[in-house]
C-alpha positions as CSV (number, residue, x, y, z in Angstrom):
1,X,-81.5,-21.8,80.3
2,X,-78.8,-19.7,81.8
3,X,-79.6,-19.3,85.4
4,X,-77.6,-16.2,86.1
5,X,-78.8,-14.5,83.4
6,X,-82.5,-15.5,84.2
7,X,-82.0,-14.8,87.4
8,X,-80.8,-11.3,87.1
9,X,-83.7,-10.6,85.0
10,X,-86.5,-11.5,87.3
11,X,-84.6,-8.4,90.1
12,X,-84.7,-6.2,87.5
13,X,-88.3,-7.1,86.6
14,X,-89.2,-6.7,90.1
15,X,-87.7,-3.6,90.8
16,X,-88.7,-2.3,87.8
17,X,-92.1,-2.9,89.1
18,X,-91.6,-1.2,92.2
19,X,-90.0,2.1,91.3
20,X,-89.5,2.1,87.6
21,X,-86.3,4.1,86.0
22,X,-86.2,7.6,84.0
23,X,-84.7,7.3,80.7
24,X,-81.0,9.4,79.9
25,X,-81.0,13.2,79.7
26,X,-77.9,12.9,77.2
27,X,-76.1,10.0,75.4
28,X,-73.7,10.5,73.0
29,X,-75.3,10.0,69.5
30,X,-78.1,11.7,70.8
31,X,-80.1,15.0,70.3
32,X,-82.9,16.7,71.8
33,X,-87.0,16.4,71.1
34,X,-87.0,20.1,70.9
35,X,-87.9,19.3,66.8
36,X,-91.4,17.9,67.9
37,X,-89.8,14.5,66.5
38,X,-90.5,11.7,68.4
39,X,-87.5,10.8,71.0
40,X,-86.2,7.4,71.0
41,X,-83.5,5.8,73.3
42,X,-81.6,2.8,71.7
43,X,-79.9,0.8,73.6
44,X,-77.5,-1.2,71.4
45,X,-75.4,-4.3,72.8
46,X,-72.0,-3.1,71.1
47,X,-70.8,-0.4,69.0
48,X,-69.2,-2.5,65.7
49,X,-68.9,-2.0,62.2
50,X,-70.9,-5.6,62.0
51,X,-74.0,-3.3,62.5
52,X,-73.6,-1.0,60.0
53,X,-77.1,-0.4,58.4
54,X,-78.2,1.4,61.1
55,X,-75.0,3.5,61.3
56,X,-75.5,4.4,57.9
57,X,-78.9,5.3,58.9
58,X,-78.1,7.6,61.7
59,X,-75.2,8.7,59.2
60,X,-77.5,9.6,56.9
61,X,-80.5,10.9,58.4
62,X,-83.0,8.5,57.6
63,X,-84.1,8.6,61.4
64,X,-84.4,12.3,61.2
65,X,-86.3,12.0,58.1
66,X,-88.8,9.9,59.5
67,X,-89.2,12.1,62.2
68,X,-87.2,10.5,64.9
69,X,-84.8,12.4,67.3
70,X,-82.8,9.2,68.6
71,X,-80.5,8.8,71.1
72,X,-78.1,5.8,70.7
73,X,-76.7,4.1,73.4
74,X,-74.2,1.2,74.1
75,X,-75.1,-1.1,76.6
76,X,-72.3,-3.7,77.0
77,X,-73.7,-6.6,77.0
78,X,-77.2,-8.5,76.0
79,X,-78.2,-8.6,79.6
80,X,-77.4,-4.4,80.1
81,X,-79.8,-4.0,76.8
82,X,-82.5,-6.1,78.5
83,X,-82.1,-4.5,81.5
84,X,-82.3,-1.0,80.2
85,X,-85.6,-2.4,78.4
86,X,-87.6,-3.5,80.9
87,X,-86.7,-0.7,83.3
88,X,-87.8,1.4,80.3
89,X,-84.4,3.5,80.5
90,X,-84.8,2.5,76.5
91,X,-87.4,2.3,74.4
92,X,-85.8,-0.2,72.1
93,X,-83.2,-2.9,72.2
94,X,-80.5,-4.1,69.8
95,X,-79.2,-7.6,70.9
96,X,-79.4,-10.9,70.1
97,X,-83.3,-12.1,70.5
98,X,-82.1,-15.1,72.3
99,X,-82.1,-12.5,75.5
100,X,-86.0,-12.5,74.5
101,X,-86.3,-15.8,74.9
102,X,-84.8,-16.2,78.1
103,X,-86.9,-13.1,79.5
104,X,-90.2,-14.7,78.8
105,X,-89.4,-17.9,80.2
106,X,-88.3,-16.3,83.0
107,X,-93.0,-15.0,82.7
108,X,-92.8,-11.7,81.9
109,X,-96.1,-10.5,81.4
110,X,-94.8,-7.2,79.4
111,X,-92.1,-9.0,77.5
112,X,-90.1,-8.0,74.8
113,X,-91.1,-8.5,71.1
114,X,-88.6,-8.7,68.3
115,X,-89.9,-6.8,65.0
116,X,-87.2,-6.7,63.0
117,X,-83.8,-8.5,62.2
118,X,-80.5,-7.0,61.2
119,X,-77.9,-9.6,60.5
120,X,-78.0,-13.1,59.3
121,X,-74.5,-14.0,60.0
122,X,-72.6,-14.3,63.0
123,X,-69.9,-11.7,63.1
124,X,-67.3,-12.8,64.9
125,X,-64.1,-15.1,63.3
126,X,-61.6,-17.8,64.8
127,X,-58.1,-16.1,65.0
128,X,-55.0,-18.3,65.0
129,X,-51.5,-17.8,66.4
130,X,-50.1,-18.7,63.3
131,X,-51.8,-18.7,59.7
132,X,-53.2,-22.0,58.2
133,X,-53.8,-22.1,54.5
134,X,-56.6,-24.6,54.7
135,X,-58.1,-24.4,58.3
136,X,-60.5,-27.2,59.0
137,X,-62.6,-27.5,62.4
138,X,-60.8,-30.6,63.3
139,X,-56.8,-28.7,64.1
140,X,-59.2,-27.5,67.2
141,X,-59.0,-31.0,68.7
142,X,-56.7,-31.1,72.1
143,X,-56.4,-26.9,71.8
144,X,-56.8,-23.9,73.8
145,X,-59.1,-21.7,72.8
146,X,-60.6,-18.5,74.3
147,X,-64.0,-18.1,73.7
148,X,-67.3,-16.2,74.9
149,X,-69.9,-16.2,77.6
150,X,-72.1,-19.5,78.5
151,X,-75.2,-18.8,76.9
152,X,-74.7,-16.2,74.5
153,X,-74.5,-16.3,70.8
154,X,-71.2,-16.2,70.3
155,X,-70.0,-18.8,72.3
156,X,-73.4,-20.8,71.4
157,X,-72.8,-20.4,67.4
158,X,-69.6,-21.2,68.3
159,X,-70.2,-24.9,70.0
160,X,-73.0,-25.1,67.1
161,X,-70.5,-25.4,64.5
162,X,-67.8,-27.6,66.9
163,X,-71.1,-30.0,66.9
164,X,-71.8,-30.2,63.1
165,X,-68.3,-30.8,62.5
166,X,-68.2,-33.6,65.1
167,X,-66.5,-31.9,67.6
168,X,-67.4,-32.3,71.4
169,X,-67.0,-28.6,72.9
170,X,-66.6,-30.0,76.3
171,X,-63.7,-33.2,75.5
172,X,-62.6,-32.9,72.5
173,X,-60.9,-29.3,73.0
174,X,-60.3,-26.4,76.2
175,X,-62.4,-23.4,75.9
176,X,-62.0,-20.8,77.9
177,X,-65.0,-18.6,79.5
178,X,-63.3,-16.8,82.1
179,X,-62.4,-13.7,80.1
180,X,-64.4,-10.6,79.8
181,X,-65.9,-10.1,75.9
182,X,-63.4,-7.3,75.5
183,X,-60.7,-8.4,76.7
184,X,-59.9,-11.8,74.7
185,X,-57.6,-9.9,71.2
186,X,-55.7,-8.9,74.6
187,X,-55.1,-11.8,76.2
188,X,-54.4,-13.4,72.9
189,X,-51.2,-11.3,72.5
190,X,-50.1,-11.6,75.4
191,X,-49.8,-15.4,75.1
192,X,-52.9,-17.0,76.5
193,X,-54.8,-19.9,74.2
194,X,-53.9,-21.1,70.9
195,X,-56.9,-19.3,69.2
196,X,-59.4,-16.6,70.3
197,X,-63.0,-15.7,68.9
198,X,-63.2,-12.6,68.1
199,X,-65.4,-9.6,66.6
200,X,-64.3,-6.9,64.7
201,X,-62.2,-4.8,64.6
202,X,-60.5,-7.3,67.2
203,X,-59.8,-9.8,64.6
204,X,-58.1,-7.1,61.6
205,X,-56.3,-5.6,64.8
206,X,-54.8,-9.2,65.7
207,X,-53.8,-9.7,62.2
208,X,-52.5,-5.7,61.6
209,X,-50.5,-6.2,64.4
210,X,-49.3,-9.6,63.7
211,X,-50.4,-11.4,66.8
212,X,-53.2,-13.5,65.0
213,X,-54.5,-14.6,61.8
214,X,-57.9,-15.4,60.9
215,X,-58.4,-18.5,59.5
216,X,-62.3,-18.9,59.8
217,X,-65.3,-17.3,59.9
218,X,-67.9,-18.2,62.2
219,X,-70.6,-16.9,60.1
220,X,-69.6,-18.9,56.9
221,X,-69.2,-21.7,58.4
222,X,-72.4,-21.8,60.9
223,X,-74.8,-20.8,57.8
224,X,-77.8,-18.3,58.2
225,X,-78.1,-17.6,62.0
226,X,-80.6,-14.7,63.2
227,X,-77.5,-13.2,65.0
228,X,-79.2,-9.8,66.3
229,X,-83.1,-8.2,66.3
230,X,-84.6,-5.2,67.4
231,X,-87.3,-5.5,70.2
232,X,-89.3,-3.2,72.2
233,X,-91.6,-4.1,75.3
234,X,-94.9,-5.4,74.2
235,X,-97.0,-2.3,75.9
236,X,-94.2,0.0,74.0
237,X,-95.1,-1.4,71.0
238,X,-98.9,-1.6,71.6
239,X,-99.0,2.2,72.7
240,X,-96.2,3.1,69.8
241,X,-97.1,1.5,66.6
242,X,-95.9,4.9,64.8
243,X,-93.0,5.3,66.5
244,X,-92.1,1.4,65.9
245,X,-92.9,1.5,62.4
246,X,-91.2,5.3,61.8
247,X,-88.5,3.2,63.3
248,X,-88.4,0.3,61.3
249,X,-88.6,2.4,58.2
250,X,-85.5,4.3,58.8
251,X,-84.0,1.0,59.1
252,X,-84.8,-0.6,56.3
253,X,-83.3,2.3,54.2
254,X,-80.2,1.8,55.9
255,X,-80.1,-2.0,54.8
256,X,-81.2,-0.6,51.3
257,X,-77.8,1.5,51.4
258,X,-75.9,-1.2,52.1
259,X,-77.2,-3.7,49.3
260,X,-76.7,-1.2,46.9
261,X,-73.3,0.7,47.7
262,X,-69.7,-0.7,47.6
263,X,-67.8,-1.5,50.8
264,X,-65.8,1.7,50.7
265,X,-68.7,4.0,50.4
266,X,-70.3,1.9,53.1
267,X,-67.2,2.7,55.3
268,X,-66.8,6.4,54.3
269,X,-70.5,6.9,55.5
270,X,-70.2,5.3,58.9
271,X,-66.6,5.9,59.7
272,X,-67.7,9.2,61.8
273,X,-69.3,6.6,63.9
274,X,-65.5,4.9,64.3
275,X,-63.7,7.5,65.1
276,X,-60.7,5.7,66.9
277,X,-60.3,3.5,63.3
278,X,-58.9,4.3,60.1
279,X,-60.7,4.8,56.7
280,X,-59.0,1.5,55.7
281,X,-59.5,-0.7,58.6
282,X,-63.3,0.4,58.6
283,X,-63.2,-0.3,54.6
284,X,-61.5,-4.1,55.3
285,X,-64.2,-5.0,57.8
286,X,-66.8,-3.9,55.7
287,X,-65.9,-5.6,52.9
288,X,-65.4,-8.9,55.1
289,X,-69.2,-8.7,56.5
290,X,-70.3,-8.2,52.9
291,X,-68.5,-11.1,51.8
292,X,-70.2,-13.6,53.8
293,X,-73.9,-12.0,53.0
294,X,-73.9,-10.5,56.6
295,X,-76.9,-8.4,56.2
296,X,-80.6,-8.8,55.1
297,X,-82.0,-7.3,52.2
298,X,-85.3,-6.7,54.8
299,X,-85.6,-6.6,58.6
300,X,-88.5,-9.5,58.5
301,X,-87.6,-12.0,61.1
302,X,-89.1,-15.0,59.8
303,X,-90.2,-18.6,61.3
304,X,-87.5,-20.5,59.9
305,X,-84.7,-17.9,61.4
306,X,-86.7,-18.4,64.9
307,X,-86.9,-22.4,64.8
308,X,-83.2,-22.3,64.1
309,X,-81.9,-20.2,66.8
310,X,-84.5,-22.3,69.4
311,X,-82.0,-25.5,67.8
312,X,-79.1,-23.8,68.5
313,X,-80.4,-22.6,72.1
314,X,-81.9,-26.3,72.7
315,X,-78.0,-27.9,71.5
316,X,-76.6,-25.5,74.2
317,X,-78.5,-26.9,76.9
318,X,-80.0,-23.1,77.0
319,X,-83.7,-23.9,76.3
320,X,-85.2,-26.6,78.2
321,X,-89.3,-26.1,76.3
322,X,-89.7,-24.0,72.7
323,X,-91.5,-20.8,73.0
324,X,-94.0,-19.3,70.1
325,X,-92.9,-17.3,67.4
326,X,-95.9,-15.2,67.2
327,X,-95.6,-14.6,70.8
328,X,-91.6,-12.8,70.6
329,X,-92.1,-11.9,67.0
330,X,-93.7,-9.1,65.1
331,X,-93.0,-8.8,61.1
332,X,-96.6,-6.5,61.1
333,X,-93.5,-3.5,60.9
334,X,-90.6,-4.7,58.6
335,X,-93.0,-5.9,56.1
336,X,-94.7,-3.1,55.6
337,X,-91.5,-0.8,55.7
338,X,-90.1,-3.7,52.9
339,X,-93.0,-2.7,50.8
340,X,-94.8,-6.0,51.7
């Protein structure tokens, strides 16, 4: 298990304990409770078009509608979103559930549940300094590559698919960890590494600007991965089922949208979300995640999903004993708001 990660967890736990945290006043994609809806702080891990069911479903007022006032905010980072969790400054996370994992082995008592997955897919993409017609995993052997974070899903996915394609991550090529998440397209063009990993819109705005070409895509090529989940403390859900499954509804009519509207209409309704990105761009991404099958046609994170992302946790050394599924996951929400 990662040790920084677990370690920065149990001081939060325990200050948490001790004094406890308010949540925001304001957040941007927030509004007040003065309705009489019930208020709910998201904390999401990043702000990216891979996540765009639930930006259509702010977009289009499915939260409002099931009488929700939510305020959205970004939290940088997996360990930021558990961290604004547990010392309730959210009421509900967006990350990847591995982060879930790691907090209850760390013995959480009030740990945090998953009830409901968003993508299948791993979003991000290998970007090359030159393009390659037929890429194959192989051209990685004896190259530099910039990649993520020890421990998180990128990098993890990542060395998952390195693995099935007989590739040692730690002889067989260089990867480098050192750089910040958001700050690898960067170091790219400026020269560093012979291919990045990167997330949208990083990897259109290597290629737009002629610094990189993707040549693969992570989530293709690493099959159906249970990339990022909704949870909520287990006394939050326990005191909340209404809110959770008002929630979880609203959701779920966002993934509806998407399985049923093109890519550009998709983009259109987000793209007040992406302000700082053109119609176009927004469009091109879109299309790309729909491509690969990026997003479920429900939000029920099932067994299988949760054995495979313990394999890919146990392959990256990150998981030393399995955890149970009906411990860290709760489908009692997503199926009913799936008509189950």
């Amino acid at each position: 298990m990662k040790k920084t990660f677990c370690l920065f967890l149990t001081i939060i736990m325990i200050m948490g304990s001790l004094f406890g945290c308010g949540k925001p006043d304001s957040q941007s994609g927030g509004s007040s409770a003065s309705s009489g809806n019930i208020p709910i702080v998201l904390n999401e891990v990043a702000h990216s078009i891979f996540y765009a069911p639930m930006y259509v479903a702010i977009e289009e007022g499915y939260f409002a509608e099931e009488g929700i006032d939510l305020t959205l905010v970004t939290g940088f980072g997996a360990d930021k979103t558990m961290t604004a969790l547990l010392t309730d400054e959210a009421d509900i996370g967006f990350m990847g559930s591995e982060s879930t994992i790691y907090t209850y082995k760390e013995g959480a008592a009030d740990y945090a549940v998953n009830f409901a997955q968003l993508t299948q897919r791993a979003g991000n993409f290998l970007v090359s300094r030159e393009p390659i017609d037929n890429f194959s995993w192989d051209m990685l052997t004896g190259k530099n590559v910039l990649g993520g974070r020890a421990g998180g899903m990128p990098e993890m996915v990542f060395e998952y698919i390195l693995k099935k394609n007989n590739l040692d991550p730690a002889a067989d090529l260089a990867i480098d960890q050192s750089i910040d998440f958001g700050s690898t397209a960067a170091a790219f063009s400026g020269g560093q590494a012979d291919f990045t990993v990167e997330f949208e819109p990083h990897a259109t705005s290597l290629e737009t600007k002629g610094d990189g070409y993707v040549v693969a895509s992570l989530g293709k090529d690493s099959g159906y991965v249970p990339y990022t989940a909704f949870s909520a403390k287990k006394s939050y859900i326990e005191q909340n089922p209404d809110a959770i499954q008002s929630f979880t509804n609203a959701l779920q009519k966002g993934m509806d949208y998407v399985q049923s509207h093109s890519p550009a209409e998709i983009a259109k309704v987000i793209s007040p979300q992406f302000e700082e990105t053109d119609l176009d761009t927004i469009t091109k991404i879109v299309e790309r995640y729909a491509q690969q099958d990026t997003w479920k046609s429900n939000l029920i994170f099932e067994e299988d999903s949760f054995t495979l992302l313990q394999n890919i946790l146990e392959e990256a050394g990150e998981l030393d004993e399995r955890v149970p599924y009906a411990d860290l996951v709760d489908t009692t929400y997503a199926q009913k708001a799936a008509g189950n």
